[in-house]
C-alpha positions as CSV (number, residue, x, y, z in Angstrom):
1,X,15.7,18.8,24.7
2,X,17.0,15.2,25.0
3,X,15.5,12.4,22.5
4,X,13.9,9.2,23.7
5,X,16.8,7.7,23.2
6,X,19.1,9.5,24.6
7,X,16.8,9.2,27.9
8,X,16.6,5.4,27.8
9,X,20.7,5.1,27.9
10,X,21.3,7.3,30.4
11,X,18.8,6.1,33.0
12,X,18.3,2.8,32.2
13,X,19.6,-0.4,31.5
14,X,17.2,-1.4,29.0
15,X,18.0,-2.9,25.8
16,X,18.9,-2.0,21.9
17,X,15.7,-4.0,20.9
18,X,13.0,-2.4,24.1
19,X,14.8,1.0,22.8
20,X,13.9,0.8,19.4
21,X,10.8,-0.4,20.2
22,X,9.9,2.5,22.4
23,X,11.2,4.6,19.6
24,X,9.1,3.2,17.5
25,X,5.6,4.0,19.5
26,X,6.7,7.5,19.7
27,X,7.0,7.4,16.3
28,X,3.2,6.0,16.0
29,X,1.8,8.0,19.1
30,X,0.9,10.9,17.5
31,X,-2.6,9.0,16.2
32,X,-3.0,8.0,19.0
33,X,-3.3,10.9,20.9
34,X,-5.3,11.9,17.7
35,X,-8.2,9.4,18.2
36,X,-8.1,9.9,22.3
37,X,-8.4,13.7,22.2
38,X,-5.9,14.2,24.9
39,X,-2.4,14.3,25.8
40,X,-0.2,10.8,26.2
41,X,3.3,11.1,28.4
42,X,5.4,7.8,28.1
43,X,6.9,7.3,31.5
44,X,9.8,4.9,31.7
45,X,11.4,2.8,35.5
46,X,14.5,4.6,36.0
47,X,14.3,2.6,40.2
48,X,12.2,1.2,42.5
49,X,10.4,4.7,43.6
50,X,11.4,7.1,40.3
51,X,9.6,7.4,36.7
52,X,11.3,9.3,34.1
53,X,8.6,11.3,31.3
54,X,10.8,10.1,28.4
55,X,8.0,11.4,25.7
56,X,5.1,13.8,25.2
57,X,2.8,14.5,22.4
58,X,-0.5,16.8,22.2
59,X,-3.5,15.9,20.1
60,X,-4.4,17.9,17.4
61,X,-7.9,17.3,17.2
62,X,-8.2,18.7,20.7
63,X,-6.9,20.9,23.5
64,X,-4.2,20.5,25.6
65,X,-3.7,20.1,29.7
66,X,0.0,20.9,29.4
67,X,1.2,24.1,27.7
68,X,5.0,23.2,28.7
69,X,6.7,20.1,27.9
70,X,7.5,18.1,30.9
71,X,10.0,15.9,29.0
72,X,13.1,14.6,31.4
73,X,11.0,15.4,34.2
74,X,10.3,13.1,37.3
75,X,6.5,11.8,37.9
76,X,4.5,13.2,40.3
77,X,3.0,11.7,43.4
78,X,-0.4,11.3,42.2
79,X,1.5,9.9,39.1
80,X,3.6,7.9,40.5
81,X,0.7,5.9,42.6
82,X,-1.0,5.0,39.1
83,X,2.1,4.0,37.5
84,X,3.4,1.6,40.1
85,X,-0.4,0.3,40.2
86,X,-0.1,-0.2,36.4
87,X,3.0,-2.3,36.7
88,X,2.1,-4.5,39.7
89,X,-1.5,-5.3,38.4
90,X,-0.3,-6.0,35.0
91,X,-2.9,-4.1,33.2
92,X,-4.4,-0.6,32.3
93,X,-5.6,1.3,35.1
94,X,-7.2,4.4,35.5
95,X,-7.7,6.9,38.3
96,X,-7.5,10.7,39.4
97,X,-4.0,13.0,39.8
98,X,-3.1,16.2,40.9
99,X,-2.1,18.6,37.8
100,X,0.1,21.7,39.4
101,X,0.0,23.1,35.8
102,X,-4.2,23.8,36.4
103,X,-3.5,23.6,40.3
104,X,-6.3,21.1,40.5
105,X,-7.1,17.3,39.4
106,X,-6.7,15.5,36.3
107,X,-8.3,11.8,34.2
108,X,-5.4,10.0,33.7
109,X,-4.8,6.4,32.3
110,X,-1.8,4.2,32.5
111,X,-1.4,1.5,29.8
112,X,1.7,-0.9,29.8
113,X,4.0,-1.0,27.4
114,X,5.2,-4.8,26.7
115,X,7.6,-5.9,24.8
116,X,9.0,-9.4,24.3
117,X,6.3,-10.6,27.0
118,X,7.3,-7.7,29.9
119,X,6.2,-4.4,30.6
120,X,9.2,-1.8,29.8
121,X,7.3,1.7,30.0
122,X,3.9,3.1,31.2
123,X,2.1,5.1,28.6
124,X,-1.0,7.2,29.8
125,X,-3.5,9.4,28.5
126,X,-4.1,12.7,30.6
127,X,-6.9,15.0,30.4
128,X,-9.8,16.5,31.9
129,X,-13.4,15.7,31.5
130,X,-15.8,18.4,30.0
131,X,-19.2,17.5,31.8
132,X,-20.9,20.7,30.0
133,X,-20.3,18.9,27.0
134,X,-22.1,14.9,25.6
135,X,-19.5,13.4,23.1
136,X,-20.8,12.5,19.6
137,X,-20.8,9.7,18.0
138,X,-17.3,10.5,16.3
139,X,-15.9,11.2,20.0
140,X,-17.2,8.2,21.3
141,X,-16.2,6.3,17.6
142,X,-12.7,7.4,18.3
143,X,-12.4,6.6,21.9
144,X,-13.2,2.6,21.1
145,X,-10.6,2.5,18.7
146,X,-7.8,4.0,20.7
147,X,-9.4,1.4,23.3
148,X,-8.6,-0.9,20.9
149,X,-4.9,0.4,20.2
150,X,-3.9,0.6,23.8
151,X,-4.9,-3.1,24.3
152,X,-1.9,-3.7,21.0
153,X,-0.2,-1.4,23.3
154,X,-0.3,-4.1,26.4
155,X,-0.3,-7.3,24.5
156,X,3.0,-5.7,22.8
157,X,1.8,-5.9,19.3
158,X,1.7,-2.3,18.9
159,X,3.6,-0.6,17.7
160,X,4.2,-3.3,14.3
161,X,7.2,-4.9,13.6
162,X,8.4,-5.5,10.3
163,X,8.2,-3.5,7.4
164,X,6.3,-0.2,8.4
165,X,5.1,2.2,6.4
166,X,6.4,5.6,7.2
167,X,3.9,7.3,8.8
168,X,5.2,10.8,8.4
169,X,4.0,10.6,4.8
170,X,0.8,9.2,5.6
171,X,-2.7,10.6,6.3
172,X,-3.7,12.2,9.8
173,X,-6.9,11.1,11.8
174,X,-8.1,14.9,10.7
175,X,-8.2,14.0,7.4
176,X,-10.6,11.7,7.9
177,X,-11.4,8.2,9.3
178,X,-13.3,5.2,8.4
179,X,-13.7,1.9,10.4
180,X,-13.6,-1.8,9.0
181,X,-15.0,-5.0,10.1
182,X,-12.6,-8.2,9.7
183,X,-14.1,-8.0,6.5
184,X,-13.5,-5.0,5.3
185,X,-16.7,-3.7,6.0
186,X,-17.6,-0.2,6.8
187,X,-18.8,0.6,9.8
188,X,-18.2,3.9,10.4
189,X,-16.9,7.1,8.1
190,X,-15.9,10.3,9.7
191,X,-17.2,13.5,8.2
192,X,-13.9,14.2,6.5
193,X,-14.0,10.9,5.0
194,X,-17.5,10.9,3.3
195,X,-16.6,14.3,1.8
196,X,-13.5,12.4,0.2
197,X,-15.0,9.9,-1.0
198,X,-17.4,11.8,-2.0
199,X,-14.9,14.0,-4.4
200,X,-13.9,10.4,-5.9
201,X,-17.5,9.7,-6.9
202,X,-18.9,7.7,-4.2
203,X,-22.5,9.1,-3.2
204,X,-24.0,6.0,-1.4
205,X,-24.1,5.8,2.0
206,X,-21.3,3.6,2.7
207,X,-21.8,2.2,6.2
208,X,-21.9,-1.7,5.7
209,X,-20.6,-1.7,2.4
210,X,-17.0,-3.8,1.8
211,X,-14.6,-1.2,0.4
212,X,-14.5,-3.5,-3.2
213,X,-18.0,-2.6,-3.0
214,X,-17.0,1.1,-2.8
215,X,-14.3,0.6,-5.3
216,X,-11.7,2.3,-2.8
217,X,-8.7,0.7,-1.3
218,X,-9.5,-2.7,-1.3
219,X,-6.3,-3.7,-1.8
220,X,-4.2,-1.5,0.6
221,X,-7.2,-2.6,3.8
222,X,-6.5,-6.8,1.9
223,X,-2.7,-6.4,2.1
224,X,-2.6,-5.2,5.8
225,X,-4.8,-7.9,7.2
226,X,-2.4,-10.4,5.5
227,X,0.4,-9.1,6.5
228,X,-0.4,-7.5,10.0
229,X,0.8,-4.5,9.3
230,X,0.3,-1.1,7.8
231,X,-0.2,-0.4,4.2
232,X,0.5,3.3,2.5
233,X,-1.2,3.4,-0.7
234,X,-1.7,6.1,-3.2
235,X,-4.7,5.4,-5.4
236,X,-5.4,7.5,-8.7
237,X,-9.2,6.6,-8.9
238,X,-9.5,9.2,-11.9
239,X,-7.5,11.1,-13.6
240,X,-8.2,14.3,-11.5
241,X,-8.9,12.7,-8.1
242,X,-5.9,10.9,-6.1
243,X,-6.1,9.7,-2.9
244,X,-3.9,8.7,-0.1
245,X,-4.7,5.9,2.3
246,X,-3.2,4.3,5.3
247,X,-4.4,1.0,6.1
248,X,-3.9,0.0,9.9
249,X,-5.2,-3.5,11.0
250,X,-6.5,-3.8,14.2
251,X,-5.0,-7.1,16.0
252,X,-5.9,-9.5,18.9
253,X,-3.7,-11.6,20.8
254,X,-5.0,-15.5,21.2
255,X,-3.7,-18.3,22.7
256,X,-1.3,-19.4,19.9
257,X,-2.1,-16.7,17.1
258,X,-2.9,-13.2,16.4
259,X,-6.5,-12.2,15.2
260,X,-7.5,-9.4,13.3
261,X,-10.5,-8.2,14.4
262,X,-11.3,-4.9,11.7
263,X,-8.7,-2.2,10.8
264,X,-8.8,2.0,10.4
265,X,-8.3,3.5,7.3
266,X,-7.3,7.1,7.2
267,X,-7.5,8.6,3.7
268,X,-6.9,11.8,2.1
269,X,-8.0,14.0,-0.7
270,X,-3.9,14.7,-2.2
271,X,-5.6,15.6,-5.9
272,X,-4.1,19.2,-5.4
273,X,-1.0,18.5,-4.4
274,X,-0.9,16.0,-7.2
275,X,-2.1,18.4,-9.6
276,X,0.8,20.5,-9.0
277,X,2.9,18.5,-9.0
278,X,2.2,17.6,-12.6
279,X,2.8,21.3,-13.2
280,X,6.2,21.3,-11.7
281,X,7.5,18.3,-13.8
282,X,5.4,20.0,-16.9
283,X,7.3,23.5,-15.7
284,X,10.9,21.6,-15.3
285,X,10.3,19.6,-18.6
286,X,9.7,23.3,-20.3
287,X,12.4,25.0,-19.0
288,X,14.6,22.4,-19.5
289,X,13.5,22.6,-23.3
290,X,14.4,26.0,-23.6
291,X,17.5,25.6,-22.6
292,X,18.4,22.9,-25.0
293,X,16.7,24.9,-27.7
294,X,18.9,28.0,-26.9
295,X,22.5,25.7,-26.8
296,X,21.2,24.6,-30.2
297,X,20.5,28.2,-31.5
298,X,24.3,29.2,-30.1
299,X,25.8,26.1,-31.4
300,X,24.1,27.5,-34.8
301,X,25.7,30.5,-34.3
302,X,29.2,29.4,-33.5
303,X,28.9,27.2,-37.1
304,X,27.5,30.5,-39.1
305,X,31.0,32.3,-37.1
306,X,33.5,29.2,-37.8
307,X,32.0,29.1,-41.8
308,X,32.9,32.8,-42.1
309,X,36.4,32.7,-40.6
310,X,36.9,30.1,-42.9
311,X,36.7,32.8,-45.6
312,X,38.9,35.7,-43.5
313,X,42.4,36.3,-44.9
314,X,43.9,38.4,-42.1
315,X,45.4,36.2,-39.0
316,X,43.8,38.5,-36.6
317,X,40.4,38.9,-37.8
318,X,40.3,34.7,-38.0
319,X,41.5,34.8,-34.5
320,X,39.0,37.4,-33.2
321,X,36.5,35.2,-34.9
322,X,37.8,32.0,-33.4
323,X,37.2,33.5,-30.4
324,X,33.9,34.7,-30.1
325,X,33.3,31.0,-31.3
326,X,34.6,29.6,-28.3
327,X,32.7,32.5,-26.0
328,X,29.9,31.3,-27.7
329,X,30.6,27.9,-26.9
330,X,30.9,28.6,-23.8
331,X,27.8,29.6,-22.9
332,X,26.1,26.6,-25.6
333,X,27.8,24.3,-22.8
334,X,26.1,26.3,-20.0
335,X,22.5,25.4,-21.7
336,X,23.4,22.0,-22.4
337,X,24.6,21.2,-19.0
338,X,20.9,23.0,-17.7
339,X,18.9,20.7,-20.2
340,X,19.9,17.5,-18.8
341,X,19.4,18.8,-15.0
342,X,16.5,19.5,-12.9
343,X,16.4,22.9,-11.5
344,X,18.0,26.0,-12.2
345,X,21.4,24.6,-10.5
346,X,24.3,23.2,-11.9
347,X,26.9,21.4,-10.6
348,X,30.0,23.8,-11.5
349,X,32.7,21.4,-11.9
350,X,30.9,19.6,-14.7
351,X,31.0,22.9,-16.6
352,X,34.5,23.2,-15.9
353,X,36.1,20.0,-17.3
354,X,34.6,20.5,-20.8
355,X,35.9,23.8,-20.9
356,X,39.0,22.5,-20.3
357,X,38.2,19.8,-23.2
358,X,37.4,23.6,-25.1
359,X,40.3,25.3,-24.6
360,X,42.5,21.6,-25.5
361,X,40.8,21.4,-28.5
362,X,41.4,25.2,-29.7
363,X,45.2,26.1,-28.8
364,X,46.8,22.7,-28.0
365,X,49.6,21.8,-30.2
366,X,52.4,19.9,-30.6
367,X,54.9,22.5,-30.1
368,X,53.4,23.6,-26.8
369,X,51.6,20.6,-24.8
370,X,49.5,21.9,-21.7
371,X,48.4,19.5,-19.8
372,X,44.5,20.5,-18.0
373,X,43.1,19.3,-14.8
374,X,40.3,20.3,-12.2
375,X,40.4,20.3,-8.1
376,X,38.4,20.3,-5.9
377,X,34.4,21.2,-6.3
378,X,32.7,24.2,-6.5
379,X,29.1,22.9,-5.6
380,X,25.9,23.6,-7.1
381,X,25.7,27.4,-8.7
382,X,22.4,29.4,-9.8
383,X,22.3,29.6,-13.9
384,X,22.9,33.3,-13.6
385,X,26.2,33.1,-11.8
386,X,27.2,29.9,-13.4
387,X,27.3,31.4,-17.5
388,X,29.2,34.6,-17.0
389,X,31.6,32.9,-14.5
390,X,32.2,30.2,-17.1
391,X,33.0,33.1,-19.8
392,X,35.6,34.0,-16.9
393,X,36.9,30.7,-16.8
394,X,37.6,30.2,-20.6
395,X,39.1,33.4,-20.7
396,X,41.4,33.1,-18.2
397,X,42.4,29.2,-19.3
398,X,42.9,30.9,-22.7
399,X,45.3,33.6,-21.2
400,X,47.5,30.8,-19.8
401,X,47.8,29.2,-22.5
402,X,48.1,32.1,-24.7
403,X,50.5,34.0,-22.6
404,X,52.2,31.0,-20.3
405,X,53.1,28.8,-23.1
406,X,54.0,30.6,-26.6
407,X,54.4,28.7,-29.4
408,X,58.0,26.9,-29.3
409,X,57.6,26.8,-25.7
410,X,58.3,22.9,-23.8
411,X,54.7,23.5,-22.8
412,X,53.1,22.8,-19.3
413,X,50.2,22.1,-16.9
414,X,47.2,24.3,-15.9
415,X,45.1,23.4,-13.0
416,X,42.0,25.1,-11.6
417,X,41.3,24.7,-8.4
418,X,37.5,25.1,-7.1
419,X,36.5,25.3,-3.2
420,X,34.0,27.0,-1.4
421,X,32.4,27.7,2.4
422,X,28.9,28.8,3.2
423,X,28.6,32.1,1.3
424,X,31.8,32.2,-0.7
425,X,33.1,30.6,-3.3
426,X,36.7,30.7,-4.0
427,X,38.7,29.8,-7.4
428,X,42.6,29.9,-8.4
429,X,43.9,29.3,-12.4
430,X,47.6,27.9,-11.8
431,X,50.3,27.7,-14.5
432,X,54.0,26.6,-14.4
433,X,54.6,28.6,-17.7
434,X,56.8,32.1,-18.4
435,X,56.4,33.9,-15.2
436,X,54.0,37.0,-15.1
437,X,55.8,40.4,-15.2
438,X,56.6,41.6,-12.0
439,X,54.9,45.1,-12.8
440,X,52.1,43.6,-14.4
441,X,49.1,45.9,-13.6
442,X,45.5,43.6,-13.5
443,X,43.5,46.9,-13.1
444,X,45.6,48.6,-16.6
445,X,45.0,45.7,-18.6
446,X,43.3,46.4,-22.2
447,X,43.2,43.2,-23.4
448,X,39.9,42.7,-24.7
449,X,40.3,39.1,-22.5
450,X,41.5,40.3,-19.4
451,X,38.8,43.2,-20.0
452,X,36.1,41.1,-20.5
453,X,36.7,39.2,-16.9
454,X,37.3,42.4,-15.2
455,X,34.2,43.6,-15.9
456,X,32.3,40.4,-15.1
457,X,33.8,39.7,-12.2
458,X,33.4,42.8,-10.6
459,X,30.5,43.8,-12.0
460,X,28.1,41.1,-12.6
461,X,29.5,39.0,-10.0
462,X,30.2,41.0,-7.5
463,X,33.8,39.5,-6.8
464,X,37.6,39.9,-6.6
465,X,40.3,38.9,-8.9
466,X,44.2,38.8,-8.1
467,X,46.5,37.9,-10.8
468,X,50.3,37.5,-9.5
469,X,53.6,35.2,-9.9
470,X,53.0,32.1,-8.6
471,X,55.4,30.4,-5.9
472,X,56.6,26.8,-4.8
473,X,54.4,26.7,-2.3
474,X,51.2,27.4,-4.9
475,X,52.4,24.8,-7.2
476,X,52.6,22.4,-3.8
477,X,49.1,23.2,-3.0
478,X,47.5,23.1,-6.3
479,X,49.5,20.1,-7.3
480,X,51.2,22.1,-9.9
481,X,55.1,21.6,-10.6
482,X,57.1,24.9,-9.8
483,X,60.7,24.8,-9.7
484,X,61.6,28.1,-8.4
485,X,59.4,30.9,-6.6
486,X,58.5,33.7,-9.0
487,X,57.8,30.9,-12.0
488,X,53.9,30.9,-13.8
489,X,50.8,32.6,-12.6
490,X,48.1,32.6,-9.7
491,X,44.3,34.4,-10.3
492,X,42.6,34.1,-8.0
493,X,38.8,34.5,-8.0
494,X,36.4,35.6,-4.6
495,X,32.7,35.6,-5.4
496,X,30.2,36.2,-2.8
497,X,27.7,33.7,-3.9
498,X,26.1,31.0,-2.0
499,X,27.7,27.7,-3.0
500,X,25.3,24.7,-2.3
501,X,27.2,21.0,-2.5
């Protein structure tokens, strides 16, 4: 279906400023078909003898005439005849039309829409009357403020200018309702809105009481008076009670100045939503806390594993126990990266770089310098894809460096490259060190490295790993220096995981 906007540009020559301001009613009507208890169609002059239905919005404290949506359809006759009417008279007119939806006749009335002193739209309020049924006191409440509105509507001062509050966030007329004098006086408070205020302590009958008298929203109701113009306010009257409030001045045009004559405040009870809220931040604070506690118990760990390979004798076993240090480092980094975030998330690549930093710090020397560097972006992973996938990582940066660049050797670079699509996330480990064997066998390998990423990536993760002899045209696209086809070594990683950026 085609926006508003979309509508006024390709019918119509109106401009940027009548757009946007048509824009912004749409944006507002929703109220007011709230406090009319009928539909409201915004018909727009696309020529002399055609009107264009550019918007539509139901009420939702009521029923509806139309059950289809008649947007970028033409007017009817009987429409037509009010809306030309409405236009040439200059004012809000009402009369009778002929609904084909209910095959018989409909209330409708046309209000102009002005802005910058002429009349760029019709809007109009359709429904039919229910003579079985006397309206209340909130029907008839409601139907003398959206009198008042759709006067603002035809003196062009509604919708506001200037900085308005979003109403998207705010409260609905449902939620409930209460009417102000010029002096913030109360004059009438829907059902809804008694029951609020009586959940924030307020028992006393609160018709002709100022709201500083009430000791609710005095300030928001103050503000929007001054200003002309709609003020959200969230108000914590206790600890346990929160409420939201919109306060909507209701204006006047004069001869040289703009009156206001009362204002609506809609309000709403938010204390649960509030409530959990709290919980959530208590719940990420918590969680957030574990993890930190759990990178401190491995970091504790990894010093109880680096004192005792302090005291080894044998090469290998201080090795094997440097290691598991860095494994267990590994995952420390994992937990420490989830303590300082919100969520159970991460972004990947700020795992990877201080693995990098990791591996630099354990076997980088000066007899074999490796260079490491990250590409790309892996996005956001889950904390249960993102720790083993990291132990992958390490182990296959340690394998370059390991096997790629042997002691003595001139030394190198190592990049890993990250990049992913809607469900798959894809990663290559590059070297430009001593080539891999040309029958090299991935799924034969017993090293307890190489084993140790088989098994995770197949098995926990679900994915597929390819280790061959990299080419020219890898170390081209992974901004890795090759000089000849067959030098250094690709993996590449496939997991089947949902990578969010």
């Amino acid at each position: 279906m085609p926006t508003l906007i979309e509508l006024a540009h390709e019918h119509t020559e109106l401009e940027q400023g009548a757009i946007e301001h048509l824009a912004a009613l749409v944006s507002e009507w929703g109220m007011l078909a709230d406090f009319c208890f009928a539909d409201m169609l915004l018909y727009i002059p696309v020529d002399k003898d055609r009107w264009l239905i550019s918007g539509q919005v139901r009420a939702a404290t009521g029923q509806t005439l139309y059950h289809s949506d008649y947007v970028d359809t033409w007017a009817s006759d009987t429409e037509r005849i009010l809306l030309d009417k409405c236009i040439k008279s200059d004012a809000t007119v009402q009369g009778e039309i002929f609904v084909q939806a209910i095959n018989g006749t409909a209330n409708m009335v046309a209000i102009p829409v002005r802005y910058e002193g002429r009349i760029i739209a019709v809007l109009s309020r359709e429904w039919v009357v229910d003579n079985a049924r006397r309206p209340g006191q909130l029907e008839t409440t409601y139907a003398d403020i959206f009198s008042k509105f759709a006067e603002m509507v035809a003196q062009g001062l509604f919708p506001f200018e200037g900085r308005v509050a979003d109403a998207s966030v705010a409260p609905r007329v449902g939620d409930g309702v209460i009417v102000l004098d010029a002096a913030t006086r109360v004059r009438y408070a829907s059902p809804n809105a008694v029951s609020a205020l009586h959940r924030v302590g307020v028992s006393a009958n609160a018709i002709g009481q100022t709201l500083a008298e009430l000791g609710v929203a005095e300030t928001a109701a103050r503000n929007a008076y001054e200003r002309k113009e709609p003020v959200i306010e969230e108000i914590e009257q206790t600890t346990e009670v929160t409420l939201l409030t919109r306060s909507i001045p209701l204006l006047r045009q004069l001869k040289d100045d703009i009156e206001v004559t009362g204002g609506v405040l809609l309000l709403r009870d938010v204390s649960e939503l509030r409530r959990r809220d709290r919980l959530l931040l208590t719940k990420d604070a918590t969680i957030r806390e574990i993890h930190h506690r759990v990178k401190n118990n491995l970091q504790t760990i990894s010093s109880l594993l680096r004192l005792q390979g302090r005291r080894l004798t044998s090469p290998e076993a201080k090795e094997a126990v440097a290691e598991s240090v860095r494994r267990i480092r590994t995952i420390a980094l994992v937990h420490e990266t989830l303590s300082r975030e919100p969520g159970e998330d991460i972004s990947f690549i700020e795992i990877v770089r201080p693995l990098m930093r990791l591996v630099e710090e354990g076997l980088q020397s000066a007899d074999r310098p490796v260079t490491f560097q990250a590409k790309g972006d892996g996005g956001r992973l889950p904390a249960t894809i993102a720790t083993p996938l990291s132990v992958v990582i390490l182990e296959l940066l340690q394998n370059a460096v390991d096997h790629g660049f042997p002691e003595g050797s001139a030394g190198g670079a190592v990049m890993v490259v990250l990049s992913h699509d809607e469900d798959e996330l894809q990663i290559q480990v590059v070297n430009n060190g001593i080539a891999l064997s040309p029958d090299f066998d991935f799924a034969k390998a017993t090293g307890l490295g190489l084993s140790i990423v088989r098994t995770l990536v197949t098995t926990e993760l679900a994915g597929t790993i390819e280790m061959r002899q990299a080419t020219q045209a890898d170390g081209v696209s992974s901004g890795v220096a090759m000089t000849k086809d067959g030098q250094g070594t690709v993996v590449e990683l496939r997991l089947p995981v949902l990578a969010r950026s």
